[in-house]
Phi, psi and omega in degrees: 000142182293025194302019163282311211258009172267172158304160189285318191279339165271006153305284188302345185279325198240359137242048195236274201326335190271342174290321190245033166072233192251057173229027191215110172288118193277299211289323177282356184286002178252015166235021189247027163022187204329302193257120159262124192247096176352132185276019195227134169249169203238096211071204144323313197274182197224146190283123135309089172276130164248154196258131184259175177226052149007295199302296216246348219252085178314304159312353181247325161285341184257355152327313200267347179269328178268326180284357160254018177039063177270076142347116202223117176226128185240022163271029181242332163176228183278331159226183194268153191228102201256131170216155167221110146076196193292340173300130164186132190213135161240134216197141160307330197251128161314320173302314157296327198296297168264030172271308195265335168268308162344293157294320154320323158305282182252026134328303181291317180295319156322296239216350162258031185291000000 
């Protein structure tokens, strides 16, 4: 993946897909405001996404930067450089930065299937 040419909402879009799986309709997430409702029921029920903002939002990133030991280092240069491991990405916004090294993590689990 090009992760230079997304969006900050197509990032937060593909780490929402890794969280919840294919239950989350890329298209409708720029007209569902707060709540994304799955086009599928799951059961009785129907799945309830609240769509978070990863990219920019610290509270919403940073469960996945500490339960995935994500390294967010600003001594390396002119932007902070966020890694784990063999992962290393550099972005003016951090947050975005290990967002991406997130998905970079699981690509390598995805290929090691």
């Amino acid at each position: 993946m090009n992760y230079e040419k997304m969006s900050d909402e197509d990032i937060n879009t593909e780490v929402l897909r890794v969280l919840y799986g294919d239950v989350v309709d890329y298209w409708s997430l720029s007209d569902c405001g707060t709540y994304l409702y799955d086009c599928g029921p799951i059961g009785d029920a129907f799945y309830k996404i609240e769509l978070k903002d990863y990219c920019n939002n610290p509270a919403d990133a940073w469960p996945l930067i500490a339960e995935n030991r994500i390294n967010i280092d600003f001594q390396y240069g002119e932007w902070p450089t966020a890694e784990y491991s063999e992962y290393i990405y550099t972005d003016k916004n951090p947050l975005r930065a290990a967002m991406i090294v997130f998905l970079m993590m699981q690509g390598h689990k995805e290929m090691d299937k």
